[in-house]
C-alpha positions as CSV (number, residue, x, y, z in Angstrom):
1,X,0.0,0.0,0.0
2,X,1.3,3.6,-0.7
3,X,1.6,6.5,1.1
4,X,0.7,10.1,-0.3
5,X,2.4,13.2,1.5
6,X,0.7,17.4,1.5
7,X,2.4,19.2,0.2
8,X,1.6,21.7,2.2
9,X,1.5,20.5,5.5
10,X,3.1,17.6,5.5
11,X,0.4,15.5,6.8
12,X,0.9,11.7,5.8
13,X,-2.0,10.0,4.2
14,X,-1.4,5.9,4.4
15,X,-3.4,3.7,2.3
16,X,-2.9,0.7,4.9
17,X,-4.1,2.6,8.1
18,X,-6.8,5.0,6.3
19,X,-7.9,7.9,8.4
20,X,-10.1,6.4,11.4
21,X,-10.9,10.1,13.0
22,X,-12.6,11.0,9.1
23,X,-14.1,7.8,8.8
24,X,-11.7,6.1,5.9
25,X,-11.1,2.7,6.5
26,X,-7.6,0.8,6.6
27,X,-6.8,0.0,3.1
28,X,-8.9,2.8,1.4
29,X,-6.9,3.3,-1.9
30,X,-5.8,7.1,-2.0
31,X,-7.3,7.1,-5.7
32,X,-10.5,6.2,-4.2
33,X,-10.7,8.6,-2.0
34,X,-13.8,11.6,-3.1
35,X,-12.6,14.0,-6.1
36,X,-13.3,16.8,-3.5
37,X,-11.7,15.3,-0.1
38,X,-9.0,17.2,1.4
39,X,-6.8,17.0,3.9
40,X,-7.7,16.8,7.8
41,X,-5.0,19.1,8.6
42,X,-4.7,22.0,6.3
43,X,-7.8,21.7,3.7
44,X,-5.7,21.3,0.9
45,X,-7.1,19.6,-1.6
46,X,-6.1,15.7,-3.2
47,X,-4.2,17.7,-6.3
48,X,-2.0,18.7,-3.4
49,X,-1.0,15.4,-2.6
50,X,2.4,13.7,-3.9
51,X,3.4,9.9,-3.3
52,X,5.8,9.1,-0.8
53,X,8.8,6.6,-2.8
């Protein structure tokens, strides 16, 4: 499973653990996610996401 960084922020979004306190279940593809979810720490939005290596 990957892991997708903000950019702006820097908050961490792993596929494998998902995001209990939004409600997005362990192994909850990033891709998957909604067009217009953003992120739980800054509101930036998924175009502001890059993939860990």
């Amino acid at each position: 499973m990957d892991k997708y960084e903000c950019t702006v922020c820097g908050y961490i979004f792993d596929e494998a653990e998902g995001d209990a306190d939004c409600g997005i279940a362990a192994g909850t593809k990033f891709a998957d996610l909604a067009d217009d979810w953003i992120c739980p720490m800054c509101g930036a939005d998924k175009g502001s996401f890059k993939k860990v290596d």
